[in-house]
Short mmCIF file of the C-alpha atoms (twelve columns), coordinates in Angstrom:
data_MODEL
# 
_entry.id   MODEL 
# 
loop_
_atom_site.group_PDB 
_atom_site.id 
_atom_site.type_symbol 
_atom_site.label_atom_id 
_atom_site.label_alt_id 
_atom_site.label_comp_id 
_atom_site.label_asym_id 
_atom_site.label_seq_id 
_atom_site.Cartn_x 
_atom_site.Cartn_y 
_atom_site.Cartn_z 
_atom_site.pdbx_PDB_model_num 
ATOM 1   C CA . UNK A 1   -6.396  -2.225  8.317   1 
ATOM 2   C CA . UNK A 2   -3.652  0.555   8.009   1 
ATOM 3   C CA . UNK A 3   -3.455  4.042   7.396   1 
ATOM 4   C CA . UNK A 4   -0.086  4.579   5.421   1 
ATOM 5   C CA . UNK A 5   1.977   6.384   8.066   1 
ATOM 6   C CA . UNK A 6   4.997   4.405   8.032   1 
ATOM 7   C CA . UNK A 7   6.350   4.213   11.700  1 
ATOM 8   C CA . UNK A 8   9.791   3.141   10.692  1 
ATOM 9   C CA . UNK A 9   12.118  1.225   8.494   1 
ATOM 10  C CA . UNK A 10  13.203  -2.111  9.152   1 
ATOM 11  C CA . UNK A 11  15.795  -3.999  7.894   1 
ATOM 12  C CA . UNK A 12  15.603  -7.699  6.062   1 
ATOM 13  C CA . UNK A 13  17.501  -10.094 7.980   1 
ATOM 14  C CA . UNK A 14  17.282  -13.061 5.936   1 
ATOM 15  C CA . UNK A 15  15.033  -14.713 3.178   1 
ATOM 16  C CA . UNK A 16  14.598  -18.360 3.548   1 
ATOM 17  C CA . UNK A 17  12.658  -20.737 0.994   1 
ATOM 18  C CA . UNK A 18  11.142  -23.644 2.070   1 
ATOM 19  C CA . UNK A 19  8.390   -26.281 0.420   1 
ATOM 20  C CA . UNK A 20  5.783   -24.569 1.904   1 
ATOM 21  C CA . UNK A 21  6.389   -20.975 1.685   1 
ATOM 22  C CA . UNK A 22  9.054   -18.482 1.916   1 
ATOM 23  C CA . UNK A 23  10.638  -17.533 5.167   1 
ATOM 24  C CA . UNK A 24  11.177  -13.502 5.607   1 
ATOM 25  C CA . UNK A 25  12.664  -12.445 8.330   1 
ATOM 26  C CA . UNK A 26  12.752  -8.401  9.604   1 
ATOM 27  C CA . UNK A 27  14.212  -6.674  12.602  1 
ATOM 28  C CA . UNK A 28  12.240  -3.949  13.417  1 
ATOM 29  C CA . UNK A 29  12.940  -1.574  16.425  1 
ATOM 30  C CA . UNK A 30  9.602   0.726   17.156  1 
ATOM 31  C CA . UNK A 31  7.093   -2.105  15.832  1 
ATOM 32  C CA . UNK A 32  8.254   -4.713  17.633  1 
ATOM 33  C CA . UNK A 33  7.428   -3.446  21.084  1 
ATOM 34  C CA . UNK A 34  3.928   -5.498  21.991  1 
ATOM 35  C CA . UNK A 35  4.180   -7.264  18.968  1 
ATOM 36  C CA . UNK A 36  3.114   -11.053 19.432  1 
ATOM 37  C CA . UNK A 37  2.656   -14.255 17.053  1 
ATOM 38  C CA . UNK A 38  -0.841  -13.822 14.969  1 
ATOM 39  C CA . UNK A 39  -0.638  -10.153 14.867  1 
ATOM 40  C CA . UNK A 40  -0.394  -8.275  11.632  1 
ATOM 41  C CA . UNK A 41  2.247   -6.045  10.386  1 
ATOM 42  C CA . UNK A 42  3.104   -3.609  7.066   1 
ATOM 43  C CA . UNK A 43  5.918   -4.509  5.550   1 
ATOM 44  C CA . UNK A 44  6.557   -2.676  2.310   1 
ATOM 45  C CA . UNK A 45  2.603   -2.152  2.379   1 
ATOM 46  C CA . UNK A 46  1.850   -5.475  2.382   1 
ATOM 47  C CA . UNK A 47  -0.048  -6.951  5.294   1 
ATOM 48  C CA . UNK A 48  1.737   -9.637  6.833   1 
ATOM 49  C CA . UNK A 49  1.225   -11.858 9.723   1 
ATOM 50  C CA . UNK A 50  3.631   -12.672 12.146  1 
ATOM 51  C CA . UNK A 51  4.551   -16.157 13.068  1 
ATOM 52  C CA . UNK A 52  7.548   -15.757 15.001  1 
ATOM 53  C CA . UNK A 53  8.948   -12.963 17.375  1 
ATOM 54  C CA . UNK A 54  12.524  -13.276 19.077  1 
ATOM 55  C CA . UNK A 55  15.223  -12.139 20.250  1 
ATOM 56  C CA . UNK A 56  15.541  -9.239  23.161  1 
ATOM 57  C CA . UNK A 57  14.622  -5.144  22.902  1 
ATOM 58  C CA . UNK A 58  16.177  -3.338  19.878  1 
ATOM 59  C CA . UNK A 59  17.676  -6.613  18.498  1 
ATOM 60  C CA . UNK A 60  13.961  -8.284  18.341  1 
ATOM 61  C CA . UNK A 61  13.477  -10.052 14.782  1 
ATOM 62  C CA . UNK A 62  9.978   -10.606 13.321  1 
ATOM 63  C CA . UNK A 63  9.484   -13.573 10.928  1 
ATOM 64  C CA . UNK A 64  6.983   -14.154 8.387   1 
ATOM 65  C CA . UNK A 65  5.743   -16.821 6.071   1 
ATOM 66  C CA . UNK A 66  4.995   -15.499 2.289   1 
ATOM 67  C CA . UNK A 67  2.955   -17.498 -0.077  1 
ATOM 68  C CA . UNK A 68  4.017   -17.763 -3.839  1 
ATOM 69  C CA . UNK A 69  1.507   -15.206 -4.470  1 
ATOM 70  C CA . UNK A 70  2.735   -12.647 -2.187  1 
ATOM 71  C CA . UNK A 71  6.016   -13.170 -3.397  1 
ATOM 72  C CA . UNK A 72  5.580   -12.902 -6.770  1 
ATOM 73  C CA . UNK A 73  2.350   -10.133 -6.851  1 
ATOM 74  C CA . UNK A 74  4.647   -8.191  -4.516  1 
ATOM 75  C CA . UNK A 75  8.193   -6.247  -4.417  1 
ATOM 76  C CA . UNK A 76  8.846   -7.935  -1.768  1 
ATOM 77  C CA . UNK A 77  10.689  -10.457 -4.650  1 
ATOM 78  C CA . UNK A 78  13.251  -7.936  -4.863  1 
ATOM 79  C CA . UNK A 79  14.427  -7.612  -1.522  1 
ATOM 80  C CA . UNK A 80  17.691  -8.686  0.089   1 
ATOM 81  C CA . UNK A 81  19.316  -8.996  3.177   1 
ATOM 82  C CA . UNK A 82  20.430  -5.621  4.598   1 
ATOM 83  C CA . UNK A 83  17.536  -3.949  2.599   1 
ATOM 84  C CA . UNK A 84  15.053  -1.764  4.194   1 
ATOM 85  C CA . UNK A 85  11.564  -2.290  4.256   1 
ATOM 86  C CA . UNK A 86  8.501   0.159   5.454   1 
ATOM 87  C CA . UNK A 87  6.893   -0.467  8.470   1 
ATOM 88  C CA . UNK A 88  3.305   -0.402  10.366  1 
ATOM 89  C CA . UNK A 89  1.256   -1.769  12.837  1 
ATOM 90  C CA . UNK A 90  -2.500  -2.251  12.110  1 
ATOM 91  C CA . UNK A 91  -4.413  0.416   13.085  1 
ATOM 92  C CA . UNK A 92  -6.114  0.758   16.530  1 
ATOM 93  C CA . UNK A 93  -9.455  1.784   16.743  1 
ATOM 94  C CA . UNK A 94  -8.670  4.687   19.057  1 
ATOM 95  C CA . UNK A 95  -6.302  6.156   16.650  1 
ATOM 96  C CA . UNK A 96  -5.845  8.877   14.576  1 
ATOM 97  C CA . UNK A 97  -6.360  8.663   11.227  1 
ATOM 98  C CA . UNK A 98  -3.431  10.106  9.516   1 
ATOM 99  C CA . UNK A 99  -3.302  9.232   6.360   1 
ATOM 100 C CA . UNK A 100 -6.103  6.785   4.690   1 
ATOM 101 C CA . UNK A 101 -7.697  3.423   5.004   1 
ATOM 102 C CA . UNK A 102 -5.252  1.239   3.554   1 
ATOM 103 C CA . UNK A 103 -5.655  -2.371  3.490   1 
ATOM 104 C CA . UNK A 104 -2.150  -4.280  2.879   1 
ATOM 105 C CA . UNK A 105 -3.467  -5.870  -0.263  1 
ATOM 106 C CA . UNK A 106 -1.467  -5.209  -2.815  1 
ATOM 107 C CA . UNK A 107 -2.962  -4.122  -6.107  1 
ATOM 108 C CA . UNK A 108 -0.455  -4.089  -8.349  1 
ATOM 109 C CA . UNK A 109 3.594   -3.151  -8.694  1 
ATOM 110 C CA . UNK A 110 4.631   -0.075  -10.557 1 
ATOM 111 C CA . UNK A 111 7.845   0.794   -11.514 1 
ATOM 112 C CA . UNK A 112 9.667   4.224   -10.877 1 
ATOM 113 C CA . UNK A 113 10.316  6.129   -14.085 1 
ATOM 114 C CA . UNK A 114 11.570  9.257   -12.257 1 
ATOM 115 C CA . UNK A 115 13.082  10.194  -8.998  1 
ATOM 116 C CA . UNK A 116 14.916  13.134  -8.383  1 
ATOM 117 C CA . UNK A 117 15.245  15.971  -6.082  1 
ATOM 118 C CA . UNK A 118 13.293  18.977  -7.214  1 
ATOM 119 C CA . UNK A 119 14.404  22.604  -4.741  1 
ATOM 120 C CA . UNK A 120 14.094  20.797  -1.000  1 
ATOM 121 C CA . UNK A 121 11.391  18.205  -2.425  1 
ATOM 122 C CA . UNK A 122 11.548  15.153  -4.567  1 
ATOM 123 C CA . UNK A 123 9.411   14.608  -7.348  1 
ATOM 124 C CA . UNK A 124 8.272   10.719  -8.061  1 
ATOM 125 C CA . UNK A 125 6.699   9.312   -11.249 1 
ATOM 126 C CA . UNK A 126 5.829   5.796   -11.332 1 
ATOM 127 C CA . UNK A 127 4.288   3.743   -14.068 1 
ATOM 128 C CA . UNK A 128 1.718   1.701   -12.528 1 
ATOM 129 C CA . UNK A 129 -0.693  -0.465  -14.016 1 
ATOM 130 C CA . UNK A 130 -4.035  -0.172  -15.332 1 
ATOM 131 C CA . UNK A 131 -6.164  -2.376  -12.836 1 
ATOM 132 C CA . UNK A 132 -4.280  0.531   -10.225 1 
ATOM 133 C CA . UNK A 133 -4.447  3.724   -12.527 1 
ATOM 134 C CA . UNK A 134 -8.753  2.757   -13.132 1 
ATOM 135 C CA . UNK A 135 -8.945  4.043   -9.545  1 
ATOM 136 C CA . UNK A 136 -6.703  7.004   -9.616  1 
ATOM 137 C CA . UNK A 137 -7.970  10.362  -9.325  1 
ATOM 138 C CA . UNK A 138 -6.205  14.194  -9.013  1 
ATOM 139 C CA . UNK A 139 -5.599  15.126  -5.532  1 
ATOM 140 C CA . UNK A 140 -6.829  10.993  -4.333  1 
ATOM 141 C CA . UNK A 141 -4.996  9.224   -2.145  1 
ATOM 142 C CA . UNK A 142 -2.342  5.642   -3.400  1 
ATOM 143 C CA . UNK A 143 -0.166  3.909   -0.846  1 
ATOM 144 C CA . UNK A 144 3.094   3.187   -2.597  1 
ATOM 145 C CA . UNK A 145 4.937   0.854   -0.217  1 
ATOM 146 C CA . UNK A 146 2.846   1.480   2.427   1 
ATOM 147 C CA . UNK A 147 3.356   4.742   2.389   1 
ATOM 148 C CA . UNK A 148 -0.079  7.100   2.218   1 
ATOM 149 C CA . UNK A 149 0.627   9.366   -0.535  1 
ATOM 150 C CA . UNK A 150 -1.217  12.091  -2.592  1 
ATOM 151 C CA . UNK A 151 -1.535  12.227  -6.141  1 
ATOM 152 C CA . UNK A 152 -0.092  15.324  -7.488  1 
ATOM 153 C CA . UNK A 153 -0.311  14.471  -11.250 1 
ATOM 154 C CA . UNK A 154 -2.236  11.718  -13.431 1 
ATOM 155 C CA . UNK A 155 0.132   10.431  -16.533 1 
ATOM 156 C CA . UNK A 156 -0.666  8.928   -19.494 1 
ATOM 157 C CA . UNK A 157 1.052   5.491   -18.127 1 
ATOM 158 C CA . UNK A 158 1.367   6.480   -14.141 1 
ATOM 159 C CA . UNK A 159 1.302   9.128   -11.180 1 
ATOM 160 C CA . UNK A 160 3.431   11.736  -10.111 1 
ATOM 161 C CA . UNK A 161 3.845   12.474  -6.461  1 
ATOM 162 C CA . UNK A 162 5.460   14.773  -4.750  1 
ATOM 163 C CA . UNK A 163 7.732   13.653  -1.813  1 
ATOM 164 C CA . UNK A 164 8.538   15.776  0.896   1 
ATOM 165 C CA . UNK A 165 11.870  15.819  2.621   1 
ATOM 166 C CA . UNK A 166 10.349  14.225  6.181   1 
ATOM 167 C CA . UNK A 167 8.534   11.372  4.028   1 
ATOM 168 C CA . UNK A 168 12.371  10.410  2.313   1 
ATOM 169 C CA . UNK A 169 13.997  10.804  5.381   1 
ATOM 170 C CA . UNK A 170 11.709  7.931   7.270   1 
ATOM 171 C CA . UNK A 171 11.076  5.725   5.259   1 
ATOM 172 C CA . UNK A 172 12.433  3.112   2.419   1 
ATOM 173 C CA . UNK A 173 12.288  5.284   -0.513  1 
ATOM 174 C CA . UNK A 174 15.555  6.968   0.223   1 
ATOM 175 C CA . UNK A 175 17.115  3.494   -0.972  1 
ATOM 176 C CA . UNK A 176 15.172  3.411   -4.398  1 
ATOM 177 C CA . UNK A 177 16.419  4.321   -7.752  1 
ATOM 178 C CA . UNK A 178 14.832  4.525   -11.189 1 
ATOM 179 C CA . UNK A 179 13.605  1.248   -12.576 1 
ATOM 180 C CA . UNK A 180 12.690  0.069   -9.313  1 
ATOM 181 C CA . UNK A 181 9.875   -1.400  -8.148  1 
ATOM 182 C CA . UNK A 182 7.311   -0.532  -5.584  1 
ATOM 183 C CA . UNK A 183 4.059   -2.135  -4.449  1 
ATOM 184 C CA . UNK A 184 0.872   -0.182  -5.382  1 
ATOM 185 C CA . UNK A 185 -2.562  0.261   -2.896  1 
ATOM 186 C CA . UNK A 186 -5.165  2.117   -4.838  1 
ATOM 187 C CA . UNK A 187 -8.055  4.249   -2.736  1 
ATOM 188 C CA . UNK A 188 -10.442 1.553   -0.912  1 
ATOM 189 C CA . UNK A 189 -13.121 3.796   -1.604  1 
ATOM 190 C CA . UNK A 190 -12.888 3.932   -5.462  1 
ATOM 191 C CA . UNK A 191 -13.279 -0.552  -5.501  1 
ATOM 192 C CA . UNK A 192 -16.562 -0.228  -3.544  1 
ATOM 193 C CA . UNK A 193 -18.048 2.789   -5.536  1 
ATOM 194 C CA . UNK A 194 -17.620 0.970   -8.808  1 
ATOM 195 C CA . UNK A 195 -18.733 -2.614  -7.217  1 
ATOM 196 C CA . UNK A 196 -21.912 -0.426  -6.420  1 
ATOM 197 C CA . UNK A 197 -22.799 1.498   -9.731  1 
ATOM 198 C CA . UNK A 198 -21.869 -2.399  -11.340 1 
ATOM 199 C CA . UNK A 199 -24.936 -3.254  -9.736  1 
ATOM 200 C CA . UNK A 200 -27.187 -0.767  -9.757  1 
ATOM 201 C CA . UNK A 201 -29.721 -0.746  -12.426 1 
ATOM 202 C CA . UNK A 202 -29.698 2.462   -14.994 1 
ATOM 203 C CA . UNK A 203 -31.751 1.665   -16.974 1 
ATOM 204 C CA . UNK A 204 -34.657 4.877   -17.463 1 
ATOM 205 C CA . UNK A 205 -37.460 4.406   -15.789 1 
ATOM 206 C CA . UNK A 206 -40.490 5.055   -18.278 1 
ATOM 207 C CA . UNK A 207 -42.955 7.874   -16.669 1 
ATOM 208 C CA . UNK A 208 -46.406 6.668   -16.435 1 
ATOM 209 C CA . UNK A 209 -49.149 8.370   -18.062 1 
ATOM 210 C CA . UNK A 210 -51.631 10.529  -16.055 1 
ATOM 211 C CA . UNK A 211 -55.206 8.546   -15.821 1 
ATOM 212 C CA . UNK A 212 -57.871 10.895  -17.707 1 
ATOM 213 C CA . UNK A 213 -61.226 10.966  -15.717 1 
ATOM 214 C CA . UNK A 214 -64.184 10.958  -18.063 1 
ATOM 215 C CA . UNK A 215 -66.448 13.787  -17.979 1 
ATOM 216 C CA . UNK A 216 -69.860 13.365  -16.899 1 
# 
């Protein structure tokens, strides 16, 4: 479990297929430090585990193992050496809660239709798709890369979000353009309240009649 702060940017090392899976590796600075083999890590929003940890201090590299459907359900497709990639630990349970509950499976990858500095912020459209948008709401929350964002707009094909100029300074969406794309986390909350109302029962309930006593 995350909660969408990103606590840095890392930066892909290398990408290495193999029979089995593919090979990323990341070199992290910040999230590295207590990091060890079976622990679980963010990258891009997507939780990861890792199965290797090397290397000394600030030049530590992290590597995981991605499954064909992580690689292709995921942006993480797209990535190349030198790129950067969002980071975050899982959550502790004496944390704060910053931003929401955020799980690291990816729902879905939108694409960004605009992105472009609007006065000191930056205004973001993405299209998404529709197994994400059936959970959006005004003013909900939708981790996009990890990141814990807030919907500013609903669109007739996507979300607009307003960025901030701390949020595009720290993390990976400084590198993206238009026609990217960008892995999508709708609310948690919004899957188990319509699992729940699936299987309730609303069907009326017929009032019974009063019983008439007889008169003596």
């Amino acid at each position: 479990m995350f909660t969408g702060i990103v606590e840095e940017t890392g930066v892909v090392e290398r990408i290495h297929p193999t029979r089995t899976a593919i090979e990323l590796t990341v070199r992290p600075r910040l999230c590295s430090q207590g990091l060890k083999v079976g622990d679980s890590l963010a990258v891009n929003g997507c939780c990861l585990t890792a199965v290797q940890v090397s290397g000394r201090a600030s030049r530590k590299q992290v590597r995981f193992d991605l499954l064909q459907e992580t690689w292709q359900r995921t942006n993480l497709q797209f990535v190349q050496p030198g790129s950067l990639v969002n980071l975050e630990r899982s959550l502790r349970a004496d944390s704060r809660l910053g931003g929401h509950f955020v799980t690291g499976h990816i729902d879905g990858v939108g694409r960004i239709r605009r992105w472009e500095r609007s006065g000191t912020d930056w205004v973001l459209d993405i299209d998404a798709p529709p197994e994400v948008m059936r959970y959006v709401v005004f003013k909900g929350s939708i981790a996009v890369d990890g990141i814990s964002l807030t919907v500013a707009e609903t669109l007739p094909r996507g979300v607009r979000i307003w960025i901030i100029p701390h949020t595009w300074e720290v993390t990976a969406l400084r590198e993206r353009n238009v026609g990217d794309a960008v892995n999508l986390e709708a609310d948690l909350v919004g899957k188990y309240v319509e699992q729940m109302l699936a299987k309730m029962d609303f069907r009326p309930v017929r009032p019974t009649r009063p019983v008439r006593r007889r008169s003596r």
